[in-house]
C-alpha positions, 0 to 999 in steps of 0.5 A: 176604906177612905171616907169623903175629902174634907173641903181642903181637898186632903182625906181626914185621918183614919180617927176620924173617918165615917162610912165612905161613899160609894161611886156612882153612875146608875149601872151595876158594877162589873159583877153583876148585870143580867142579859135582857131576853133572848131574840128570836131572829137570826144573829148573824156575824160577817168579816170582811178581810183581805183575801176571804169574807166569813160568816157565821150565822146563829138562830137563838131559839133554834140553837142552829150555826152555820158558817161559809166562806167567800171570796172578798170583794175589795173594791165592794165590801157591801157587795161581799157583805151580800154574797156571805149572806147568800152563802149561808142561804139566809135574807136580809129580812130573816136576820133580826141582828147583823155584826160586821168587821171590816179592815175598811178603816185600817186599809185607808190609813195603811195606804194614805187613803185619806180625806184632805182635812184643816186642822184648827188649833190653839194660837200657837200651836198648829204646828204640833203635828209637825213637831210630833216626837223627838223619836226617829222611825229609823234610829241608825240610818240618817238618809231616811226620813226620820218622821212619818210627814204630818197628816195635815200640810202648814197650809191648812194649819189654822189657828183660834185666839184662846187659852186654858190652863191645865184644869181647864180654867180660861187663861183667855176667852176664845175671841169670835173674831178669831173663830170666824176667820178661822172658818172663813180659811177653812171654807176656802181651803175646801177640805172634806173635813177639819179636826179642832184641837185646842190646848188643854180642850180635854179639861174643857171642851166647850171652846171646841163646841162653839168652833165646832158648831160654827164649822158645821155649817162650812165643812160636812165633817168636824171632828172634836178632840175632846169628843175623840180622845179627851186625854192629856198629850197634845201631839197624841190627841191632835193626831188622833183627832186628825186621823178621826176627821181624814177617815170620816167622809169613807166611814159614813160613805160605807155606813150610808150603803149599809143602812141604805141596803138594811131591811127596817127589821134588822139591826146592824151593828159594827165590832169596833177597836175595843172588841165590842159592837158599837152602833152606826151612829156611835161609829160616824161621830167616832170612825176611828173605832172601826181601826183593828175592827176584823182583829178584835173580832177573833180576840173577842172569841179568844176570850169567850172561848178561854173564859169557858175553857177555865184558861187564865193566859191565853194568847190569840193567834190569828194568822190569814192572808196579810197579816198575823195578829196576836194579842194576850188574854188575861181571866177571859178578857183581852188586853186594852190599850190606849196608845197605839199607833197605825202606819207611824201615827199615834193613836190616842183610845181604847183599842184591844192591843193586838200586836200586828206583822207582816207574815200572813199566807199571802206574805212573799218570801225573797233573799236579802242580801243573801237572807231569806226574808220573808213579809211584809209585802204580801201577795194580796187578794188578788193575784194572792199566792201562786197556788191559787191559780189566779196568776201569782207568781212571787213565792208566799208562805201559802206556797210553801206549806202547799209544798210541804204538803199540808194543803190538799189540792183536791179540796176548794176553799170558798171557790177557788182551787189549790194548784200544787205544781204552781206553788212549786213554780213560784219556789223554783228560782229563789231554790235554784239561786240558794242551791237547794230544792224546793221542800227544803226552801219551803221548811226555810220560808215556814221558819222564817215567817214562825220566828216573826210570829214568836217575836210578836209573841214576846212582845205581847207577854214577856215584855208586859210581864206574862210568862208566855211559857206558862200560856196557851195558844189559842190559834185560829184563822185560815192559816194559823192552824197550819203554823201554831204546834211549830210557833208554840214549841219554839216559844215553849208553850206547852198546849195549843187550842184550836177552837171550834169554826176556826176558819171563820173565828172573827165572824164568830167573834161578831157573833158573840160581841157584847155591846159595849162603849169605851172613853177614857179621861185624864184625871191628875190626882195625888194620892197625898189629894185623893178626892172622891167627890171628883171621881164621883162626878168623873165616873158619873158623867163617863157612864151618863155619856156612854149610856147615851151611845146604848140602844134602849133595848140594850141598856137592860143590866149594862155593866160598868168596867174600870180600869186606872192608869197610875204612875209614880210622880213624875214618871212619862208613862202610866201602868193599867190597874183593872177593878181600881178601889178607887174610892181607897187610895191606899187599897189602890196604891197596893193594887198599883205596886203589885201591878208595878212589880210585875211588870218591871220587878220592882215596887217603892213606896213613893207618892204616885198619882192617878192619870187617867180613868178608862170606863168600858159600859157593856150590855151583856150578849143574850145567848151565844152559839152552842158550840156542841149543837153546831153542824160541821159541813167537813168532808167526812170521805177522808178515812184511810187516806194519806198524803206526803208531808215534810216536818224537818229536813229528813225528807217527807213521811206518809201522814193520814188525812182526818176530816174534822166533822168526823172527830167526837169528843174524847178522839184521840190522835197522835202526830204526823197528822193533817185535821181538815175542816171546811176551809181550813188544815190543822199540822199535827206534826210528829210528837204532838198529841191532840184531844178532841172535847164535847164543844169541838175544840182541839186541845194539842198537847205539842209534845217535843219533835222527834 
């Protein structure tokens, strides 16, 4: 254990050591924690996504879930909010704690919906969103746009006289004269919001403070670089914080519908990037926490589930109707980043590292010169595939699997009834043109779509030094049921687990959410200078921040979480070491290495420096769902029926159908074999053997195919 820094800053010699001091912040390490008591309301969970609105709701003292299943309401998401509510038959007024995912956030960057905003930024450099990277979108063709354009015209690029150094020591005194033109520019710009980002602000924000209070008088949005991403990289926190003012005026507009429909009983709380829950409040200084707030929901559930499973490496998968999600879970936790980035901007904080593409059920197939491609464009809610009868009619991966019979067209799904002939309608001309039939068009487009989804795989596991193949598939969503034996076969994982409310994961997932808040801060320090003084503060001042976020009630056995960022000196990027021995550099430095050679095979013993530090806060969730006390509201009148299904090309074989509510634990069943539950279908192809447990889950053993 290496004791205090002497004054010099240098650690003593080991002859010389005392007892070392531990790091402080006035919460138990991640260890330990204890719940508060258990609520007696209803804990509601809704995810509003792109085609359907899930919902799952849960009474503590009861042990009682419910689920349903509505149609979303794009131009209305309160609305759809509403209507979830209403479909489980539950008030407002009876629910004492309401989790919400929306892709409301995401949906506004992917499509440029956003706020006219000033960006105010160090003499010097207000081009730095111009400038950007030297890297290209598109490497080999020279007549496309190399770079996404910047959020932020030249025209409402305005700059402050100031400086500070690299430790945050001011080179030049912010000059008010400066500051007042500045705000006077941006009043005239009339923008919605402004994003203030000065050189070096994450070392010191107190120059952004000032700028900030005088703008709020001007602008009704301001957003602070070192309030939204206090990290070194100019470009990656100026973006950050550019994206975080341009979605603000949308944010706040929805979180002000929402509290204005909340009864004063009932708490409200939003999942946000991370995968936790994060109050209004924390949300309107901050809104870029609700990017990937539906896909962190489901990966949050992954967790839960694969923590009480026993499931070391578990892969979520989480296919709906735009889009397929996956993102890697290491002992129960998903994998969090800190550089993403969303329709080719950086993104510069915490986020769960989901790994995003283009193939969801509404995605439409089309040939490619000759080449069958499928996504990303997709069908979307509305008119959605072309089984749905909405009038659709460009070919979708939901198309195809009506073809291959996997869905049944007597079943609704929410309110809307599956038309088999118009699937086949929609596959009709591009079979024509390749010169085949529809079924084997349809086994075609399922392929292509399961080839991108074992690519996302790849990148989520192999690429950051998992063997996939050593994984389990953790599969959910409203289509990833139908796809997860074939993906998981054509990546040689052994076991798939489709857990129990699958077609409603990510509301579960709110559900089950922990309240938790998340920063991370640049730090810069040698393991040759390792100060622990200097990470007693850091790691005081992060934890004081982040408790301040926590309601009252949940501060009660907040746990603390750390995760350190390490590189060699001189090294571009860091690698992520989770329960740092921070007050250890040379325990550290073992973790450090280790990590290293698992990623890229290698490990030296050069000197290495500690980039940042990431602190996660959490108040630990006072009871979940009894997964085996849940009612299901399948349709148990399947017994003895079949349907015609294609598995490979040798034409259809008579599979039986199996109502999931009918399943117990121990049941076993042996492939070809469609599992329906409310809202979603389970492929169990030839070869694949499934198991059913005592909470619901379905463990499949894929087998090989015949």
């Amino acid at each position: 254990m290496l004791p205090p820094a002497t004054a010099s800053g240098a650690a003593p010699k080991a002859s010389r050591a005392a007892a070392p001091r531990p790091l402080t912040g006035g919460y138990p390490r991640a260890s330990s924690g204890q719940p508060g008591p258990m609520s007696s309301g209803w804990q509601v969970g809704v995810d509003i996504g792109g085609t359907f609105t899930d919902v799952v709701a849960f009474q503590p003292s009861s042990g009682e879930v419910v689920e349903a299943k509505v149609r979303s309401h794009p131009d209305d998401p309160v609305a759809g909010l509403l209507a979830a509510l209403d479909a489980v038959g539950i008030a407002w007024e009876q629910i004492e704690d309401l989790m919400h995912g929306s892709t409301l956030v995401t949906n506004a960057i992917v499509e440029d919906r956003l706020a006219r905003v000033a960006l105010v930024a160090t003499e010097g450099f207000a081009d730095t969103l111009a400038i950007g990277r030297q890297n290209r979108r598109h490497l080999y063709r020279l007549d496309l746009e190399p770079k996404t354009p910047p959020q932020v015209p030249e025209q409402l690029r305005f700059e402050v006289s100031e400086r500070l150094d690299v430790d945050g020591r001011v080179l030049k005194a912010l000059e008010p004269e400066s500051v007042e033109r500045a705000v006077r520019d941006v009043a005239q710009a009339q923008v919605q919001a402004v994003a203030v980002a000065l050189l070096h602000a994450y070392a010191d924000g107190s120059h952004e403070a000032q700028i900030g209070a005088r703008l709020r008088d001007a602008v009704p949005f301001v957003a602070l670089s070192h309030r939204i991403s206090p990290e070194a990289r100019e470009y990656e926190r100026t973006s950050t914080t550019a994206l975080s003012a341009g979605v603000m005026p949308l944010a706040a507009g929805y979180l002000d519908r929402l509290e204005a429909s909340r009864p004063r009983s009932s708490r409200l709380h939003l999942l946000h990037s991370a995968g936790a829950m994060a109050s209004p409040e924390a949300l309107r200084e901050q809104p870029l926490g609700l990017a990937f707030s539906g896909p962190a929901a489901g990966v949050s559930a992954a967790g839960w589930v694969a923590r009480e499973l026993g499931i070391d490496n578990a892969i979520s998968f989480d296919m709906g109707g735009t889009t397929t999600d996956v993102c890697l879970v290491v002992e129960g936790r998903a994998e969090i980043r800190s550089d993403r980035s969303l329709a080719g901007r950086p993104l510069r904080m915490p986020m769960v590292a989901v790994e995003s593409i283009g193939a969801g059920g509404g995605s439409i197939a089309r040939l490619d010169s000759g080449a069958l491609r499928v996504g990303p464009e997709s069908a979307g809610a509305v008119p959605g595939p072309a089984c749905y009868g909405l009038g659709g009619e460009a070919p979708t991966v939901t198309d195809a699997n009506m073809v291959l019979g996997y869905l049944d067209a007597d079943r609704p799904v929410a309110d809307l009834h599956l038309d088999a002939d118009a699937a086949k309608r929609a596959l009709a001309p591009m079979a024509a043109e390749l010169g085949t039939d529809v079924a084997q068009l349809a086994l075609g487009i399922v392929r292509v779509a399961n080839a991108a989804m074992a690519r996302a795989l790849r990148r989520v596991t192999v690429e950051r030094g998992i063997d996939g193949r050593a994984c389990t598939l953790v599969a959910f969503g409203g289509a990833g049921p139908m796809h997860a034996v074939e993906l998981a076969r054509s990546f040689d994982i052994e076991r798939v687990v489709v857990p129990r409310f699958s077609s409603a994961f990510s509301a579960l997932g709110c559900v089950g959410a922990e309240m938790s808040y998340t920063q991370q801060r640049t730090v810069r320090m040698l393991n040759t200078d390792w100060q622990v003084d200097r990470l007693n503060a850091l790691h005081g001042e992060l934890c004081e921040r982040l408790g301040g976020q926590l309601p009252e009630d949940d501060r009660h056995g907040a746990i603390v979480g750390e995760v350190a960022a390490i590189r060699y000196s001189g090294q571009s990027y860091a690698v992520e070491v989770s329960a740092p021995a921070l007050e250890d550099p040379t325990q550290l430095g073992r973790q450090f290495r280790a990590r290293h050679e698992q990623l890229y095979g290698f490990a030296t013993d050069e000197p290495w420096e500690l980039v940042s530090l990431r602190i996660s806060l959490t108040a630990p969730r006072r009871a979940r769902p009894d997964m085996a006390r849940a009612r299901d509201d399948g349709n148990a009148a399947l017994a003895g029926r079949s349907t015609a299904c294609w598995f490979d090309a040798s034409g259809p074989r008579q599979t039986p159908l199996h109502a999931r509510a009918a399943l117990a634990d121990g049941d076993r069943l042996e492939g070809p074999a469609i599992i329906e539950d409310a809202w979603s279908t389970v492929v169990l192809p030839p070869g694949a053997v499934l198991r059913v447990d005592a909470c619901g889950h379905l463990h499949i053993d894929v087998g090989e195919a015949p």
